[in-house]
N, CA and C of each residue as an Amber inpcrd file, in Angstrom:
protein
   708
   0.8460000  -1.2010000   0.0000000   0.0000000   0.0000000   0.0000000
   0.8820000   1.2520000   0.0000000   0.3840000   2.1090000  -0.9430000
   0.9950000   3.7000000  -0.7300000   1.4600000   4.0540000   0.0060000
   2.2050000   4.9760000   0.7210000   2.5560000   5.4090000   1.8930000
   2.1110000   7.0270000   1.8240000   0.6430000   7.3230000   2.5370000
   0.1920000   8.8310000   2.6280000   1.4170000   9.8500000   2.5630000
   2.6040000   9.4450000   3.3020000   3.5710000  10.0180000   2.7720000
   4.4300000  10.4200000   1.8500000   3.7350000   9.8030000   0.7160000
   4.4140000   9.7990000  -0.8540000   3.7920000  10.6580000  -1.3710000
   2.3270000  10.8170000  -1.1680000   1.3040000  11.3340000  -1.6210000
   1.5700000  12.9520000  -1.1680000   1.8900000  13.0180000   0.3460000
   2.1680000  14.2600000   0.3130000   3.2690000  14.8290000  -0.1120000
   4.1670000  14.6340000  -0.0580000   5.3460000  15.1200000  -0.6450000
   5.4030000  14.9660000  -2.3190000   4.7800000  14.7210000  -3.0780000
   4.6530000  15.2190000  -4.0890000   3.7080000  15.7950000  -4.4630000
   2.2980000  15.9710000  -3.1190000   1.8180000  17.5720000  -3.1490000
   2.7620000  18.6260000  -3.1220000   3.2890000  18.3200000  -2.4100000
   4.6570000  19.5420000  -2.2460000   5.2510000  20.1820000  -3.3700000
   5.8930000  18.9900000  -3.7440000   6.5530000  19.2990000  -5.3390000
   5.9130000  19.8030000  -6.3920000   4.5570000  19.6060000  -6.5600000
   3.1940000  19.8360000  -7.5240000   2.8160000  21.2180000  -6.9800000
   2.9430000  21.6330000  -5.9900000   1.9640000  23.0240000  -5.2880000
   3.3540000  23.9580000  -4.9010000   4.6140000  23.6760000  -5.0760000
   5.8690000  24.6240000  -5.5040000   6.3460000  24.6560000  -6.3440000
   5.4750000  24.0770000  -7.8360000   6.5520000  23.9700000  -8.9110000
   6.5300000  25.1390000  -9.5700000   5.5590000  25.5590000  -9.1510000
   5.3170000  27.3210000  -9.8960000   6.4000000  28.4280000  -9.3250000
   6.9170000  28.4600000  -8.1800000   7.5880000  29.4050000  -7.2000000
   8.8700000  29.3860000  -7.9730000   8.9860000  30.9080000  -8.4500000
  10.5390000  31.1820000  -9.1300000  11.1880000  32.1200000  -8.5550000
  10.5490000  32.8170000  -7.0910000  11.8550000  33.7510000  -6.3730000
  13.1890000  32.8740000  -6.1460000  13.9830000  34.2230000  -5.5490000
  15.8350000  33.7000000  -5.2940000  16.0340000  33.4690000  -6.3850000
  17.4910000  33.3810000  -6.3620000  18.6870000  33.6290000  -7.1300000
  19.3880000  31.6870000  -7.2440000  20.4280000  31.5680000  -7.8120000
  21.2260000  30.4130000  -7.6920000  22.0880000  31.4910000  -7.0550000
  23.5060000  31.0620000  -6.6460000  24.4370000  31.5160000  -6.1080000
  25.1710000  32.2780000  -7.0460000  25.5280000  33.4510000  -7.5560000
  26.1570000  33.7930000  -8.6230000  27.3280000  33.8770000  -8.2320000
  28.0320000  33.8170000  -7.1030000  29.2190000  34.2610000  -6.7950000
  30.0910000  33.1840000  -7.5400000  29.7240000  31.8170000  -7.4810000
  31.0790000  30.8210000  -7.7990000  30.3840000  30.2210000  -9.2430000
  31.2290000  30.2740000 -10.5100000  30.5080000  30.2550000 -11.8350000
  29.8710000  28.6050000 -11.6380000  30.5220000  27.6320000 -11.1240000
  30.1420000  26.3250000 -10.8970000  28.1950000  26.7630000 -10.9870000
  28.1690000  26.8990000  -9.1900000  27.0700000  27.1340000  -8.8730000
  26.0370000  27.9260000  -9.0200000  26.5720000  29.2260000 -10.1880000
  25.3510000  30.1130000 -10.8410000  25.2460000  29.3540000 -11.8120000
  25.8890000  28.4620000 -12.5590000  24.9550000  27.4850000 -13.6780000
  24.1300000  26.0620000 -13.2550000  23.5500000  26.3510000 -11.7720000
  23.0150000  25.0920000 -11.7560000  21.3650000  25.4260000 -11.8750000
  20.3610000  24.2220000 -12.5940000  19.4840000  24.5480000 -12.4070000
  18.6360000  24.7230000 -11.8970000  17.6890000  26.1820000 -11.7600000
  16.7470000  26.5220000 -10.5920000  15.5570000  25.9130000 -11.1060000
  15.0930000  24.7950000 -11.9750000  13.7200000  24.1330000 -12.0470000
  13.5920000  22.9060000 -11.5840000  15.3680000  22.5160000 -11.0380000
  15.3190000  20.9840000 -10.4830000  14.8700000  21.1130000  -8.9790000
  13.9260000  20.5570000  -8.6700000  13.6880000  19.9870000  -7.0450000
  13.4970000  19.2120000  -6.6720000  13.5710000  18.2340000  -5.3200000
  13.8190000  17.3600000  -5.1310000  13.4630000  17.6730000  -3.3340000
  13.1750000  16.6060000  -2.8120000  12.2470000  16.6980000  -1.2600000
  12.4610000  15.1060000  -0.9090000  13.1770000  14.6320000   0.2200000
  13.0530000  13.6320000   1.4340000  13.2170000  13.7050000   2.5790000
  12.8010000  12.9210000   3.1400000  12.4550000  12.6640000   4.2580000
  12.7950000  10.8620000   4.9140000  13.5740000  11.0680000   6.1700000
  14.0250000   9.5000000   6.3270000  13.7410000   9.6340000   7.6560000
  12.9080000   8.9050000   8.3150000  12.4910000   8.6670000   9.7930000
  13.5800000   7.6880000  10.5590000  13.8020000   7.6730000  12.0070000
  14.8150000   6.6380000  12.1710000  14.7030000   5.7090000  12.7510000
  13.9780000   4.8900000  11.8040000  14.1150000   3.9450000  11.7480000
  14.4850000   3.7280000  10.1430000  14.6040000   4.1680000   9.2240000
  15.5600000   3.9680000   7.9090000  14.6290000   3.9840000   7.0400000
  13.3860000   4.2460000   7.1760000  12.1340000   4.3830000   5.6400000
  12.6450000   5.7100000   4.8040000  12.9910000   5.5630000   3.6530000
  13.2480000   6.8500000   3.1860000  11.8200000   7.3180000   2.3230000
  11.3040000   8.4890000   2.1740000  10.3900000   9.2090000   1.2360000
  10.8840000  10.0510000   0.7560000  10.7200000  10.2230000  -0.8420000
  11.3390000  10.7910000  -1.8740000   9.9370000  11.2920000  -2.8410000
  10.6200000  12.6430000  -3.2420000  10.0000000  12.9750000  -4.5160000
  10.5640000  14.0730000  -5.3750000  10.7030000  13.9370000  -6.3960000
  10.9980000  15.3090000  -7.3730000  12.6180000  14.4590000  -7.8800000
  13.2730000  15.4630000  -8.1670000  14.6910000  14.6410000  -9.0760000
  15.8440000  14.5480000  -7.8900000  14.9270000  13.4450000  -7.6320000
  16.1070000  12.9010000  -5.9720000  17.0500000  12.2370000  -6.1740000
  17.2950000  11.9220000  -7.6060000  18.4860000  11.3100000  -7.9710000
  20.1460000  12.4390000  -8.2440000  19.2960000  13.3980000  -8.8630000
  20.3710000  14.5000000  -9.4210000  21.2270000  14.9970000  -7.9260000
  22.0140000  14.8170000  -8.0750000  23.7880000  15.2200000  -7.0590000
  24.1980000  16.9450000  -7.4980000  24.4620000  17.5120000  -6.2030000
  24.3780000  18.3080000  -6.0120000  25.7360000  18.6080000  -4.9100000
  26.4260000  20.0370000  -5.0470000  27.2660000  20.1560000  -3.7230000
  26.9430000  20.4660000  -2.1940000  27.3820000  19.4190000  -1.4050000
  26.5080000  19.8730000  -0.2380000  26.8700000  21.3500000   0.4570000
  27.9450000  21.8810000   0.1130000  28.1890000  23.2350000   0.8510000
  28.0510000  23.3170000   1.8550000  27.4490000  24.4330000   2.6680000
  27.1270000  24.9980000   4.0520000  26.1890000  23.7210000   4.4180000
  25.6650000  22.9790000   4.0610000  25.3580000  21.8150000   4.9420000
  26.2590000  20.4780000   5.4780000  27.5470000  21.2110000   5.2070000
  28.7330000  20.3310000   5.8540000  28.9040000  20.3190000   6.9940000
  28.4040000  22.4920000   7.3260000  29.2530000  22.6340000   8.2170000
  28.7350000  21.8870000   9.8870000  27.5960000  21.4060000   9.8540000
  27.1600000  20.5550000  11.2770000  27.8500000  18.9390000  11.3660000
  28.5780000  18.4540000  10.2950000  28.7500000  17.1460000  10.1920000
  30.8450000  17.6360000  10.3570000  31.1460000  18.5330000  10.3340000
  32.4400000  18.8210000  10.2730000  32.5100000  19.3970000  11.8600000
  32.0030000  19.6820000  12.2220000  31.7220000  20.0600000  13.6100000
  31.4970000  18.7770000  14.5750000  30.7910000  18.1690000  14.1880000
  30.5390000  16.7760000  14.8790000  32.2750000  15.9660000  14.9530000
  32.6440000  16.0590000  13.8730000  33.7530000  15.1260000  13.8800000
  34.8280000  15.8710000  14.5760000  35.1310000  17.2420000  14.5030000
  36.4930000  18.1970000  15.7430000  36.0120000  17.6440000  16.9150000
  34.4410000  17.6010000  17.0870000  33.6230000  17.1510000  18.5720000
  34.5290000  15.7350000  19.0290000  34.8260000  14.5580000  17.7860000
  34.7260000  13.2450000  18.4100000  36.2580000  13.4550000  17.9770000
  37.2750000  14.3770000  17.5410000  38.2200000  14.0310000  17.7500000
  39.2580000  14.4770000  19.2090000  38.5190000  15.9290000  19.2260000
  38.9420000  16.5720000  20.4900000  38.6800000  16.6090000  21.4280000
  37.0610000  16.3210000  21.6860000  36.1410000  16.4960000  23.0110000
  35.6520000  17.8230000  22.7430000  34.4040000  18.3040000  23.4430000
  33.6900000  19.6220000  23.3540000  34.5680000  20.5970000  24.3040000
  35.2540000  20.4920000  25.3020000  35.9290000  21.4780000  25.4200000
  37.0110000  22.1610000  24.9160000  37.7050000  21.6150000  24.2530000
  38.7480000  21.8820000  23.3290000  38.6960000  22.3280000  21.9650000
  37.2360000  22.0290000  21.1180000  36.6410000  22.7620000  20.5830000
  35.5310000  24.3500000  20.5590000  35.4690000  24.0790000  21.7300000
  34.9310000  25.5970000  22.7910000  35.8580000  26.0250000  22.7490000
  37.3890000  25.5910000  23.2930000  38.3030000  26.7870000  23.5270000
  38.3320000  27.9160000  21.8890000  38.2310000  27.2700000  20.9040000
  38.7860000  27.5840000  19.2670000  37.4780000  28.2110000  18.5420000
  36.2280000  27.9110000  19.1790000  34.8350000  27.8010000  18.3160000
  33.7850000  28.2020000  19.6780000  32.8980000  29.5710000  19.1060000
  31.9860000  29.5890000  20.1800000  30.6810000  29.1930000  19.4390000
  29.3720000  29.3270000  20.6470000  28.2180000  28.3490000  19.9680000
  27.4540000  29.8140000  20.3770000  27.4260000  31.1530000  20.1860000
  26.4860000  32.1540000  20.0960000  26.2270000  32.4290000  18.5350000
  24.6340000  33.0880000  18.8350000  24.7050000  33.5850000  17.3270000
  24.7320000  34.4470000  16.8850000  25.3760000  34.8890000  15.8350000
  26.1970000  35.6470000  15.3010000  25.4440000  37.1440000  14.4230000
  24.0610000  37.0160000  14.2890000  22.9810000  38.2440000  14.2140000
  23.8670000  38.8850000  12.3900000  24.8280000  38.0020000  11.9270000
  25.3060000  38.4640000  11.0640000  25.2320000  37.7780000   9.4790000
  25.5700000  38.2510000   8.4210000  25.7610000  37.2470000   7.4090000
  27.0000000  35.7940000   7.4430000  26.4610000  34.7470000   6.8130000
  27.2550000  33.6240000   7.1170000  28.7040000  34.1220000   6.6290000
  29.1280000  34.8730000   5.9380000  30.3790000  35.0210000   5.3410000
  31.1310000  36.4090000   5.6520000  30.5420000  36.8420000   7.2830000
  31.1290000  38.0300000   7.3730000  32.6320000  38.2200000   8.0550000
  32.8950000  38.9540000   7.6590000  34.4280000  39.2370000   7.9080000
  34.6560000  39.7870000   9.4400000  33.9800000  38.7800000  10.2640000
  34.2880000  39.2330000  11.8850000  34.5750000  37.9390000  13.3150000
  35.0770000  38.7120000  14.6330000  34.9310000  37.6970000  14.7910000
  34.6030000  38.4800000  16.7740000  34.3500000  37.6390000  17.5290000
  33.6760000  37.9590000  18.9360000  34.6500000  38.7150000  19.2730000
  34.4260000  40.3520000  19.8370000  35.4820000  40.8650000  20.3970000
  35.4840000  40.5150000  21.4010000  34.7910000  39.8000000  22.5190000
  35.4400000  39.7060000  23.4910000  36.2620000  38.6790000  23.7700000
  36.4540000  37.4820000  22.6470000  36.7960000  35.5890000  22.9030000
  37.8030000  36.2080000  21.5100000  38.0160000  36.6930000  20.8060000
  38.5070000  36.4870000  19.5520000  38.5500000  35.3340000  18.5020000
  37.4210000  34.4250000  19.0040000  37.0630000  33.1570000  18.3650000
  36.1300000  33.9140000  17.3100000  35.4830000  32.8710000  16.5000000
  34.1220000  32.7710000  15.9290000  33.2110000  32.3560000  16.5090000
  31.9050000  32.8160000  15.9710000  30.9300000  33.2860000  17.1680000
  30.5780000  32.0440000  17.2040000  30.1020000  31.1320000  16.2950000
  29.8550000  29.5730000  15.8270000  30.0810000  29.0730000  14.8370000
  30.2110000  27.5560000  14.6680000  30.1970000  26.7960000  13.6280000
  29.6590000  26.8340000  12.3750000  28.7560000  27.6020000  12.4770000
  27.9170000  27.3700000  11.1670000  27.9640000  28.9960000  10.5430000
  28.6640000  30.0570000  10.8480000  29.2960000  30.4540000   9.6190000
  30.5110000  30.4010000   9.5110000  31.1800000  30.8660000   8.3060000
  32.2190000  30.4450000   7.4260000  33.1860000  30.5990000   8.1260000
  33.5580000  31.7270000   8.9860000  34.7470000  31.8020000  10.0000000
  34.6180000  30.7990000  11.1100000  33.9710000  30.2530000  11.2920000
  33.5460000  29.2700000  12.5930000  34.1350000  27.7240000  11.4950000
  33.4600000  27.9780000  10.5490000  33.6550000  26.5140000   9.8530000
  35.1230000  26.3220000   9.3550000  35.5830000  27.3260000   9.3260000
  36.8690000  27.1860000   8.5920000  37.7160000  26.5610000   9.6470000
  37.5830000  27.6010000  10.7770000  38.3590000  26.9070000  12.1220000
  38.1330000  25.5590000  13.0450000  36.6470000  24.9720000  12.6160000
  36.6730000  24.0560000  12.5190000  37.2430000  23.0850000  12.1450000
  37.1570000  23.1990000  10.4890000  38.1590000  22.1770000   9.9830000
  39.1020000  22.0940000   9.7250000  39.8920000  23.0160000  10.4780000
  41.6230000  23.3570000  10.3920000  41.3940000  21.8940000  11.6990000
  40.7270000  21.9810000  12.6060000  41.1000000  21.2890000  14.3670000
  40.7340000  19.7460000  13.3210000  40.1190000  19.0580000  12.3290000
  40.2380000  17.8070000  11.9880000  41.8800000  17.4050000  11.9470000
  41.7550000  16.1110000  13.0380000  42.8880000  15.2090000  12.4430000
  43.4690000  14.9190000  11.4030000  44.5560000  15.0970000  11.3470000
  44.7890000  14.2940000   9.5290000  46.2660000  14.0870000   9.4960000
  46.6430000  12.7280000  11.2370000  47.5320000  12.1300000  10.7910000
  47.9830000  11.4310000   9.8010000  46.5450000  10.3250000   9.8450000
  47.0950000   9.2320000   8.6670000  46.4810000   9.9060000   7.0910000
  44.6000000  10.1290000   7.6640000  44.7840000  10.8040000   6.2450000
  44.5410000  12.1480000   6.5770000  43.9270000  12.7520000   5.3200000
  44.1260000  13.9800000   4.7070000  42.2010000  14.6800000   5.6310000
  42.3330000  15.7580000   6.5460000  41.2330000  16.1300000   6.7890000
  40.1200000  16.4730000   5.8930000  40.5960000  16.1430000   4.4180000
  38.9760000  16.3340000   3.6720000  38.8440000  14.6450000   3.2650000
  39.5720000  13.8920000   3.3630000  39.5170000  12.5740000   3.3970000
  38.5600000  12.0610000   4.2420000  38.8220000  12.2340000   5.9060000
  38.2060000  12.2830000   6.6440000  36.6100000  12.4270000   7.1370000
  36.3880000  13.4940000   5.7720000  35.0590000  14.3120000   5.9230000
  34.5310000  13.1400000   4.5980000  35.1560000  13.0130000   4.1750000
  34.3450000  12.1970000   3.0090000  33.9310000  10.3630000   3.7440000
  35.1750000  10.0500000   4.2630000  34.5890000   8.9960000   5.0840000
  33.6410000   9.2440000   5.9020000  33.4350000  10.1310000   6.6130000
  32.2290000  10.6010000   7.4470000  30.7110000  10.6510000   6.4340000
  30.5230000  11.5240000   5.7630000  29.8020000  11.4760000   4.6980000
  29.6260000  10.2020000   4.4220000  30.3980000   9.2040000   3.8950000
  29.9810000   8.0440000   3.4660000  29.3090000   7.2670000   4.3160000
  30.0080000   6.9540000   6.0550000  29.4990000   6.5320000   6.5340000
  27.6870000   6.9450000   7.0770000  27.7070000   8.4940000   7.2320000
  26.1960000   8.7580000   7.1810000  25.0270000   8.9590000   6.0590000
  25.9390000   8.2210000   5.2670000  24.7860000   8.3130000   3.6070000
  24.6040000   6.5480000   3.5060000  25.4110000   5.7560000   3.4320000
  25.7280000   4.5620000   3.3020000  26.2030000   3.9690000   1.7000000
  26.9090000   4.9350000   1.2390000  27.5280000   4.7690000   0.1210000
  28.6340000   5.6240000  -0.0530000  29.5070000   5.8170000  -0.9520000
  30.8910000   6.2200000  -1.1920000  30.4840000   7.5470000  -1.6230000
  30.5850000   8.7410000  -0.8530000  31.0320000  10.1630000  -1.4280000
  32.2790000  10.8380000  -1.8420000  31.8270000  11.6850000  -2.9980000
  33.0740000  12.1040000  -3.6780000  33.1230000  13.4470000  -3.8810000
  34.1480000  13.9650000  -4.2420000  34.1460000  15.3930000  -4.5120000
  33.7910000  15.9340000  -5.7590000  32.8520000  16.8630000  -5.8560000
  32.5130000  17.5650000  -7.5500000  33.7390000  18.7770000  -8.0850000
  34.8970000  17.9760000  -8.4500000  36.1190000  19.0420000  -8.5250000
  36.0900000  19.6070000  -9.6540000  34.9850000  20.0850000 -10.1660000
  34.3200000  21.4480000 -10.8320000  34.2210000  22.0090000  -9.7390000
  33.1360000  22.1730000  -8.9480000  33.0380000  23.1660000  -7.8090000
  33.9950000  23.3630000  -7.3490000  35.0090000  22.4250000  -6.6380000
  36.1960000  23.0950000  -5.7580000  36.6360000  23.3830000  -6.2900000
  36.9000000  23.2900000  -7.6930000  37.8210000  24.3140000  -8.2420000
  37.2030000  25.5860000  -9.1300000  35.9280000  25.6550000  -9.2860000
  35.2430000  26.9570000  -9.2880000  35.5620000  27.9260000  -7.6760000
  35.4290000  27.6500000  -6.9560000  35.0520000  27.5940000  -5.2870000
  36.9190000  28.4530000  -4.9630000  37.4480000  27.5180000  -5.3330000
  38.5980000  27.9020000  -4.6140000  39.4690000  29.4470000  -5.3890000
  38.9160000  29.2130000  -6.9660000  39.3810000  30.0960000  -7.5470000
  38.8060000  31.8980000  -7.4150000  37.4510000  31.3660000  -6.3700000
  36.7480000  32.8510000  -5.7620000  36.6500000  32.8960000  -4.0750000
  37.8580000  32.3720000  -3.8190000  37.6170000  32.3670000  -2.2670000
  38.8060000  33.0330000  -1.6090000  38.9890000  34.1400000  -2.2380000
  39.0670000  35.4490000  -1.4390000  38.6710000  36.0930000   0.2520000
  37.6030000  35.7590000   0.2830000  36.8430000  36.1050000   1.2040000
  37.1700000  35.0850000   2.2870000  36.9480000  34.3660000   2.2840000
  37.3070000  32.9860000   2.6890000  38.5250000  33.0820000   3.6270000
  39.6580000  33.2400000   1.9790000  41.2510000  33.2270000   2.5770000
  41.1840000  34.6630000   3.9610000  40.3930000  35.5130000   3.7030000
  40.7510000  36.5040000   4.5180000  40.2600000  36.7680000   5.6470000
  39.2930000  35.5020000   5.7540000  38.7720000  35.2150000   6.9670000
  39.7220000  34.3410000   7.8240000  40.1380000  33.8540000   7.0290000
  41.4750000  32.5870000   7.7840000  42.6730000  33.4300000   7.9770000
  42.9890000  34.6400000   7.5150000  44.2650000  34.7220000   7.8490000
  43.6680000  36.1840000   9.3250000  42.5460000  36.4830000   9.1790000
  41.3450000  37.4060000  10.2580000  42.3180000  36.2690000  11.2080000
  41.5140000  35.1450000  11.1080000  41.8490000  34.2150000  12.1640000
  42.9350000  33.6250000  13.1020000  43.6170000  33.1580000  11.6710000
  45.2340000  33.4720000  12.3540000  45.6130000  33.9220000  12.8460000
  45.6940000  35.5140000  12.8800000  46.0500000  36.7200000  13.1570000
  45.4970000  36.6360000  14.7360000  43.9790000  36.3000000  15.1430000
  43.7090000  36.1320000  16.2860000  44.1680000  35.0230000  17.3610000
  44.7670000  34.3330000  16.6610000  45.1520000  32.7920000  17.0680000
  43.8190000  31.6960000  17.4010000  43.1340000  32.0970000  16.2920000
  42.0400000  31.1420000  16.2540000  41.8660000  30.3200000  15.2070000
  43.0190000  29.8530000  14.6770000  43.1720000  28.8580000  13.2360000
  44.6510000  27.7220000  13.3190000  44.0690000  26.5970000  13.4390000
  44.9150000  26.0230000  13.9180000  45.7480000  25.3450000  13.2380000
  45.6410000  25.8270000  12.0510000  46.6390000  25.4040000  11.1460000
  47.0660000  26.8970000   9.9020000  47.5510000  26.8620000   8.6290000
  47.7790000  28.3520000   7.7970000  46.7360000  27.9500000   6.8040000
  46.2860000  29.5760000   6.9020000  44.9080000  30.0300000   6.2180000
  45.3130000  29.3750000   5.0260000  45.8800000  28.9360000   3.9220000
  45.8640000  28.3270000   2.8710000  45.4700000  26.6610000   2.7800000
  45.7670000  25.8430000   3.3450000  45.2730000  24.5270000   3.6780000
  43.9380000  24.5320000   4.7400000  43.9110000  25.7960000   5.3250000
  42.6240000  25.6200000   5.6640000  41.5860000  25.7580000   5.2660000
  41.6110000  26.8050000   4.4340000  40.4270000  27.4620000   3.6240000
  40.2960000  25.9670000   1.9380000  41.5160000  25.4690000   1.8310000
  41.4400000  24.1970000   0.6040000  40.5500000  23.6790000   1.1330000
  40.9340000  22.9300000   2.6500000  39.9750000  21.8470000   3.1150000
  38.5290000  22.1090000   3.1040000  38.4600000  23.3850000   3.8130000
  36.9920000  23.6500000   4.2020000  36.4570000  23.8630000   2.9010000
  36.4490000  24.2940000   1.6400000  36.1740000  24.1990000   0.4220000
  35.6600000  23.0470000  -0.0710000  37.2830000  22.2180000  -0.1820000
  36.6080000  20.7660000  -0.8540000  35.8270000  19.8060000   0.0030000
  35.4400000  20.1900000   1.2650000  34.3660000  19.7480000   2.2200000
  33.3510000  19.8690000   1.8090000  32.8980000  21.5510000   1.3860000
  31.7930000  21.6940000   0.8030000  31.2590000  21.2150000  -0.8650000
  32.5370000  20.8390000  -1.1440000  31.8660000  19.8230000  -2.5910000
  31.8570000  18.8990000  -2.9550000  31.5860000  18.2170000  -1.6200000
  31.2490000  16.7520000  -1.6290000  29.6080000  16.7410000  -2.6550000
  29.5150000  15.5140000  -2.9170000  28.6700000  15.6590000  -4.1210000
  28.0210000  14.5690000  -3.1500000  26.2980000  15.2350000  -3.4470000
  25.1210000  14.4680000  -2.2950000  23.6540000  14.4860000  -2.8550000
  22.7820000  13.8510000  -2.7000000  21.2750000  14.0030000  -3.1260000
  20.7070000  14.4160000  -1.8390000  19.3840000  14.7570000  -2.2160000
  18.7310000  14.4510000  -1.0900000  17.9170000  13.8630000   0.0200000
  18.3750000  12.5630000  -1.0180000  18.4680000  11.1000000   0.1490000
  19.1450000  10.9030000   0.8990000  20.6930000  11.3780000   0.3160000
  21.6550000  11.3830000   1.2230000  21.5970000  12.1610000   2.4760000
  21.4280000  13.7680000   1.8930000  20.8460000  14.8950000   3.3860000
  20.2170000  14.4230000   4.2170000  19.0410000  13.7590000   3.7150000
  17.7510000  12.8870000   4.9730000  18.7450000  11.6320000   5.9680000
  19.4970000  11.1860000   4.9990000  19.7760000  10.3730000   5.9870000
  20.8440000  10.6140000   6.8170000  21.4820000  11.7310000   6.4770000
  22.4410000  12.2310000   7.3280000  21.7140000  12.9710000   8.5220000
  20.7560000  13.7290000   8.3010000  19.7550000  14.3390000   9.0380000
  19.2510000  12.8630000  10.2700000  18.6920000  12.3270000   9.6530000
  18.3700000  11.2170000  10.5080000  19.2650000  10.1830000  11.2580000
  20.7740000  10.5170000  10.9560000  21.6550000  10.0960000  12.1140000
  21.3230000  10.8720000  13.0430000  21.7850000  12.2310000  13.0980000
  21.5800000  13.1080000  13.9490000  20.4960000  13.4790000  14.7900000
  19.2150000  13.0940000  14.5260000  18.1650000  12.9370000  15.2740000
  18.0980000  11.8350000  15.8890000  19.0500000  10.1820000  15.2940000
  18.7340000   8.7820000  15.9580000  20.1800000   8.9760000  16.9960000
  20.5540000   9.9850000  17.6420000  21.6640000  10.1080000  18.6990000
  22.9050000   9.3640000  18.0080000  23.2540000   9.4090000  16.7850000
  24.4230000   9.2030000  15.8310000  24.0830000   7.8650000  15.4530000
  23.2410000   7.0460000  15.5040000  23.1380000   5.7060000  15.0410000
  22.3070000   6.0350000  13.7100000  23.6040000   5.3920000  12.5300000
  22.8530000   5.3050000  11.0790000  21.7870000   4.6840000  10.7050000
  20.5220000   5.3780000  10.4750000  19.3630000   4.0100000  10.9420000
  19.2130000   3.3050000   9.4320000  19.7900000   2.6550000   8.4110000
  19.4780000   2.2530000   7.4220000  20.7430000   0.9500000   8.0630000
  21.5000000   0.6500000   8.0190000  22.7780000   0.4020000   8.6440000
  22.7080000  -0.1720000  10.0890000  22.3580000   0.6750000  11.1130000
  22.6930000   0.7630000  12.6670000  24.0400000   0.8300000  12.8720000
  24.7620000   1.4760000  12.1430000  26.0290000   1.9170000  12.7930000
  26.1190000   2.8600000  13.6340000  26.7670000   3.0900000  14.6150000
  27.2090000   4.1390000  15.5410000  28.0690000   5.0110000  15.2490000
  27.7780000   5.9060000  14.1440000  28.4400000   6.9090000  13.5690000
  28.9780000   8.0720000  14.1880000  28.3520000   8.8920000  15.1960000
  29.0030000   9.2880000  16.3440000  28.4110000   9.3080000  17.7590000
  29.0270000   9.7660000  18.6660000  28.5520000   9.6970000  19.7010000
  27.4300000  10.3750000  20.0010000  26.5530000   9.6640000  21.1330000
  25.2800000  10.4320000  21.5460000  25.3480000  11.7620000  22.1460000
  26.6400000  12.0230000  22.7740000  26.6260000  13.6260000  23.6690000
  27.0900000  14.0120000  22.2050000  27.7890000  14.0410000  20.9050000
  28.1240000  14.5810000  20.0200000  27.0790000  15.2150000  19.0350000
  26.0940000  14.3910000  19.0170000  24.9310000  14.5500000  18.3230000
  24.0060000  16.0820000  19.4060000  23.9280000  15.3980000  20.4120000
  23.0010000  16.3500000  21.0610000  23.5880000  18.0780000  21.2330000
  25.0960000  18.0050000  20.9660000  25.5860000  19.3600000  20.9000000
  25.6640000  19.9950000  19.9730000  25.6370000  19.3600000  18.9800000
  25.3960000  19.4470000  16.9650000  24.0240000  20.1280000  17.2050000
  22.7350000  19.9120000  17.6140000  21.5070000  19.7230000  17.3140000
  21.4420000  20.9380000  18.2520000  21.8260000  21.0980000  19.5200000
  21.9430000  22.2620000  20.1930000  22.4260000  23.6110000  19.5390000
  23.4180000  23.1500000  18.5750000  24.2330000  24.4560000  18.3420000
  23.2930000  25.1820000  16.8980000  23.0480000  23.7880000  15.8990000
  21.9870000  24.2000000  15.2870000  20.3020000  24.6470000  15.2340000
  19.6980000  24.3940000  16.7150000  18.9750000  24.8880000  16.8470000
  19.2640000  26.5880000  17.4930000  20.0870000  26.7740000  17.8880000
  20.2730000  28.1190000  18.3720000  20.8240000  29.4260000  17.1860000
């Protein structure tokens, strides 16, 4: 039998297909040529049912939806206080890409904009491998298939990230970057062009609501206090 849930979600898709406000991103040429008539909508409960509708197949860069899953992993490599010392969890009342940082902590205000994320993923490990390596095994493990990088974008991405670099070397300068603004700002880049649907999003979403257990899988992808500080920082 149907699942009422199929039914609605491609009400969804059917009763927004008309809506043509916003822009694509014009800043990075990659991402002002992608198309604004493709959409696509899921939903994965956790226990692992996925619901899909619209062009849920077409791959896409995940970008700024890295930055809670790159945060999770500084969480399980360092512990939350040691990422507090480098990264604060206030919010920031500002644009994601602004060129500032807390005068009173000289950190970033949080994770989830670009100065927060960058310094984030400077604090990933990357004895054995490479910290965007890292992020892609992560990714894989919360999608349950092999993610890769769309190196069109990162290299659209990197060739306009100016802003970026000058947020990392902002950072440096404060001693809030724990590695040099040039390998940091690479990583945090080719983080964001990991290439994902939005089956994949749902089910990454739905680790994070099942207290890090992959529910298609049941792997224990990260820890339960890791999850609940992710979900904290993004609800605030």
């Amino acid at each position: 039998m149907r699942s009422p849930i199929l039914d609605y979600l491609d009400t969804v898709i059917e009763e927004t297909a008309h809506v043509g406000s916003g822009d694509v991103a014009g800043y990075i040429s990659e991402l002002a040529a992608a198309d604004p008539d493709r959409v696509a909508i899921a939903l994965c409960t956790v226990n692992g049912t996925v619901y899909s509708s619209g062009d849920v197949d077409h791959r896409f860069s995940i970008q700024s939806m890295s930055k809670p899953f790159a945060y999770a992993l500084a969480i399980e490599d360092h512990g939350l206080g040691a990422v507090l010392d480098n990264v604060g969890v206030e919010p920031s009342g500002e644009a994601f890409n602004e060129l500032s940082l807390d005068p009173e902590t000289g950190k970033p205000r949080n994770p989830m904009i670009n100065a927060g994320a960058i310094a984030t993923h400077a604090l990933l490990k990357s004895d054995e491998e490479s910290s965007v390596e890292r992020m892609l095994e992560l990714f894989s493990q919360l999608t349950g298939r092999q993610i890769d990088i769309e190196e069109a974008v990162a290299s659209s991405e990197l060739g306009a990230g100016d802003r970026n670099l000058g947020l990392a070397h902002l950072l440096r300068a404060a001693g809030a970057l724990a590695q040099e603004p040039g390998p940091a700002v690479e990583g945090y880049i080719r983080q964001c062009a990991a290439s994902v649907t939005v089956r994949d999003l749902a089910l990454m979403a739905a680790t994070l609501a099942n207290a890090g257990v992959q529910p298609e899988t049941g792997e224990q992808v990260l820890r339960r206090q890791t999850t609940r500080q992710v979900l904290s920082v993004m609800a605030s």
